[in-house]
C-alpha positions as CSV (number, residue, x, y, z in Angstrom):
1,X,133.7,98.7,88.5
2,X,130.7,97.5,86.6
3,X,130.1,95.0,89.8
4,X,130.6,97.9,92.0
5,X,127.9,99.9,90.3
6,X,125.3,96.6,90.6
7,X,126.0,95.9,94.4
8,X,125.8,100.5,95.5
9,X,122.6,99.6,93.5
10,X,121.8,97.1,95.3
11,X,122.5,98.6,99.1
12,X,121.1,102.3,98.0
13,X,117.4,100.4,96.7
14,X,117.2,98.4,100.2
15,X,118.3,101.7,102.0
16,X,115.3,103.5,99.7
17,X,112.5,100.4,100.9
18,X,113.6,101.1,104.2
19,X,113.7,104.7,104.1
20,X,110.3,104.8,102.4
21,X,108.8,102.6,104.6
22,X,109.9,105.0,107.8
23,X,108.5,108.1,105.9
24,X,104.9,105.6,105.4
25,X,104.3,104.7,109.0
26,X,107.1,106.8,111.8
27,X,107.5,110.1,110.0
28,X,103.9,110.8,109.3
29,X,103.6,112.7,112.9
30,X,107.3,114.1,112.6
31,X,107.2,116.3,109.5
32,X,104.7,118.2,108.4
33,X,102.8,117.4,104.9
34,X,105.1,119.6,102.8
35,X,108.4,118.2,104.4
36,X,106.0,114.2,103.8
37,X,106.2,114.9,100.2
38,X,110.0,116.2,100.1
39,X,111.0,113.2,101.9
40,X,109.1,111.0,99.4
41,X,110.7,112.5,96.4
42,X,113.8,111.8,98.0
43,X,113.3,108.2,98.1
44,X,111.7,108.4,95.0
45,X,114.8,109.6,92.8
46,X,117.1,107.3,95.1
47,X,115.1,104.0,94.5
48,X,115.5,105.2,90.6
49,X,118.7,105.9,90.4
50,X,119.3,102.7,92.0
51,X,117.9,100.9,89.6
52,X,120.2,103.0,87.2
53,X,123.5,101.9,89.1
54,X,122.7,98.7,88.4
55,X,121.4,99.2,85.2
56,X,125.2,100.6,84.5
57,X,126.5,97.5,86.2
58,X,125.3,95.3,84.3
59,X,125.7,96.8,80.7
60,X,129.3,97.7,81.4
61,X,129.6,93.6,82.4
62,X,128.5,93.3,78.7
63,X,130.4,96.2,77.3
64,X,133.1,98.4,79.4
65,X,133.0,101.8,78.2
66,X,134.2,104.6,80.4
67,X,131.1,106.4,79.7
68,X,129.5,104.0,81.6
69,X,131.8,104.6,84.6
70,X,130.9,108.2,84.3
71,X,127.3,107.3,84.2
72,X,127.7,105.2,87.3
73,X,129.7,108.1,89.5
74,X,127.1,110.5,88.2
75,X,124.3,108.7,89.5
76,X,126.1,108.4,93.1
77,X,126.9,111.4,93.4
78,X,123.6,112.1,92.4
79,X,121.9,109.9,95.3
80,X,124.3,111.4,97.9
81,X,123.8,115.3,96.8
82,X,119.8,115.4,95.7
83,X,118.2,112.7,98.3
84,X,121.1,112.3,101.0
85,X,121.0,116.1,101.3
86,X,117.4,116.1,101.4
87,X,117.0,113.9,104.2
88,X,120.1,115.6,106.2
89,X,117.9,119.1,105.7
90,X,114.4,117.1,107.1
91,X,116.5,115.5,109.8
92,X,118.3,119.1,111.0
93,X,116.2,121.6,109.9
94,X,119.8,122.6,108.4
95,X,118.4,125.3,105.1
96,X,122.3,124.8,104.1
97,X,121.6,120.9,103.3
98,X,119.0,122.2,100.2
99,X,122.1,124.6,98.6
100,X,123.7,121.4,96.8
101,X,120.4,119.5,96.0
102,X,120.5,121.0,92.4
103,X,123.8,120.2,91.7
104,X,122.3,116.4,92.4
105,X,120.1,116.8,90.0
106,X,122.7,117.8,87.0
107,X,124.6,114.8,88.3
108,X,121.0,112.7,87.9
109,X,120.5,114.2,84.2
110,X,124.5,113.6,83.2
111,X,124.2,110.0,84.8
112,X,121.1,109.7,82.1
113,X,122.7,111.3,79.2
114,X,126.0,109.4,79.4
115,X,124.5,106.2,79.7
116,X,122.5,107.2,76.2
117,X,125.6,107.6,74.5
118,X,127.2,105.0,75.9
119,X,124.2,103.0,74.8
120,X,125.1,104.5,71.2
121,X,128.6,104.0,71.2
122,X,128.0,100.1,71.8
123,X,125.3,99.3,69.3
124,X,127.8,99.8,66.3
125,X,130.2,97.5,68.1
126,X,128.0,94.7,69.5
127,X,124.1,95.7,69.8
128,X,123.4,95.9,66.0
129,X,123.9,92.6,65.1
């Protein structure tokens, strides 16, 4: 798993680049300056929590803990919910795409908070010495 969670990273922050660099030059005609900023945060929080999959990866390579793997799921879901239902709203016009953007976001804030105590569960072990 913890590989897993470094190469979705991986994909989903080159996916972000590109994605942010269509929103900086093609979509600046195509959507209007409210949608412009939606589609940034969008990339914004994905290029973040890309950074946190592999940020999981790599500290459950040091220490598994299924908190991390929880952490890790979280996050994905997260990026698929919040910014992949984002874009499919900006893309469609679709209003139904924005219903399950705040459940992305709960998935973003668990993804946050169980990588904490994750984080606190393995100092006692191996991070305090």
């Amino acid at each position: 798993m913890p590989t897993l969670f470094v190469f979705l990273g991986g994909v989903l922050a080159a996916l972000g680049v590109g994605l942010g660099a269509i929103g900086a030059h093609a979509l600046k005609t195509q959507l209007t300056p409210e949608q412009l900023e939606t589609y940034h945060t969008a990339v914004q929080y994905q290029m973040i929590h890309a950074i946190g999959l592999v940020l999981v990866g790599l500290l459950s390579l040091y220490q598994r803990s299924r908190l991390f793997d929880v952490a890790g799921w979280a996050m994905l879901v997260g990026i698929i919910l919040f910014s992949g239902f984002l874009f499919a709203w900006l893309a469609t016009g679709r209003k139904f795409f924005v219903y399950p953007v705040p459940v992305g976001g709960i998935s973003f804030i668990t993804g946050w908070l169980t990588l904490a105590i994750g984080a606190l569960g393995c100092w006692g072990k191996n991070w305090g010495r």
